[in-house]
C-alpha positions, -999 to 999 in steps of 0.1 A, spaced: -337 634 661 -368 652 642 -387 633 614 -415 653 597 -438 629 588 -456 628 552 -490 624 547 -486 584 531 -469 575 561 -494 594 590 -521 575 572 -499 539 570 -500 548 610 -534 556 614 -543 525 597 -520 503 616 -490 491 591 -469 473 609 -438 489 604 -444 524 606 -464 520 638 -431 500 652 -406 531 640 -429 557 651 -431 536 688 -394 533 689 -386 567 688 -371 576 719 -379 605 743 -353 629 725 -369 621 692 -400 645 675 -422 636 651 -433 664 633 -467 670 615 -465 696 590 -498 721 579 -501 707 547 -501 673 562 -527 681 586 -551 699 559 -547 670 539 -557 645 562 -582 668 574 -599 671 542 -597 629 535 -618 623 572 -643 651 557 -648 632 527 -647 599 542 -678 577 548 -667 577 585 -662 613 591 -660 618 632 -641 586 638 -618 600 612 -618 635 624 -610 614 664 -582 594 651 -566 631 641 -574 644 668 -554 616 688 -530 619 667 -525 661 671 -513 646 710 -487 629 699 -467 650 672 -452 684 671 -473 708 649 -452 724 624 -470 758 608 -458 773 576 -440 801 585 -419 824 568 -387 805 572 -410 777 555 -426 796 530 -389 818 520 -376 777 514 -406 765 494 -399 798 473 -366 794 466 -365 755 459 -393 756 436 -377 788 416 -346 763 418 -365 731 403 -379 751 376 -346 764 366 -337 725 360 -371 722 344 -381 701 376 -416 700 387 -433 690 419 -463 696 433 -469 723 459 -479 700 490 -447 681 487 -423 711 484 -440 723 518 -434 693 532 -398 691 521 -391 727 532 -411 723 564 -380 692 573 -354 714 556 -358 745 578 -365 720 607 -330 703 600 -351 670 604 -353 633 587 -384 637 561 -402 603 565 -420 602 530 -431 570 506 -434 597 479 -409 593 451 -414 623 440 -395 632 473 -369 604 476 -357 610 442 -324 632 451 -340 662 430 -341 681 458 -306 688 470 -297 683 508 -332 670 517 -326 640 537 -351 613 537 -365 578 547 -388 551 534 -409 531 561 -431 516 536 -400 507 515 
């Protein structure tokens, strides 16, 4: 099974919660977790602007060995297109981060693993999705 992984829940990891560090460590050998761009720019920018910038910038690093990289390619960016054309028909809005990472688990057929509401509230049709900060 793939689960992209949202930026709430790669930080609830890197700090050590409990709960997500027991998912992420009982996913088996078939299983990917997946670290979208937009993911990786955000945390990217949060260690830059941190007080503790290079053990920050590290604990990505570490990190970047453990997960599948997920670019946003044009599958990616066609998806993000068409679901926020889609939302704005219904006069939905979301921000542009979390429609990446929606589209990035949509085209990847994966789990999205996301504490964002704005994500697990069943706006976006056939996006499947878990809470492990819930």
């Amino acid at each position: 099974m793939r689960y992209v992984l949202d930026t709430n829940i790669v930080v609830a990891a890197l700090n050590g919660h409990p709960e997500v560090t027991r998912r992420l460590n009982s996913l088996s050998t078939t299983d990917e977790a997946v670290l979208p761009a937009i993911v990786l720019a955000e945390l990217r920018y949060g260690a830059q602007t941190s007080r503790r910038v290079a053990e920050n910038m590290a604990r990505i690093e570490r990190l970047l060995l453990a997960v599948t990289f997920a670019p946003v390619d044009r599958p990616v960016a066609e998806r993000f297109g068409d679901m926020k054309a889609a939302l704005r028909q219904r006069g939905v809005t979301k921000s542009d981060a979390d429609l990446l990472v929606a589209a990035t688990a949509m085209e990847l057929s994966a789990t999205l693993v996301s504490h964002d509401q704005a994500l697990l509230d069943g706006s976006l049709t056939n996006l499947i999705a878990e809470d492990w900060l819930a």
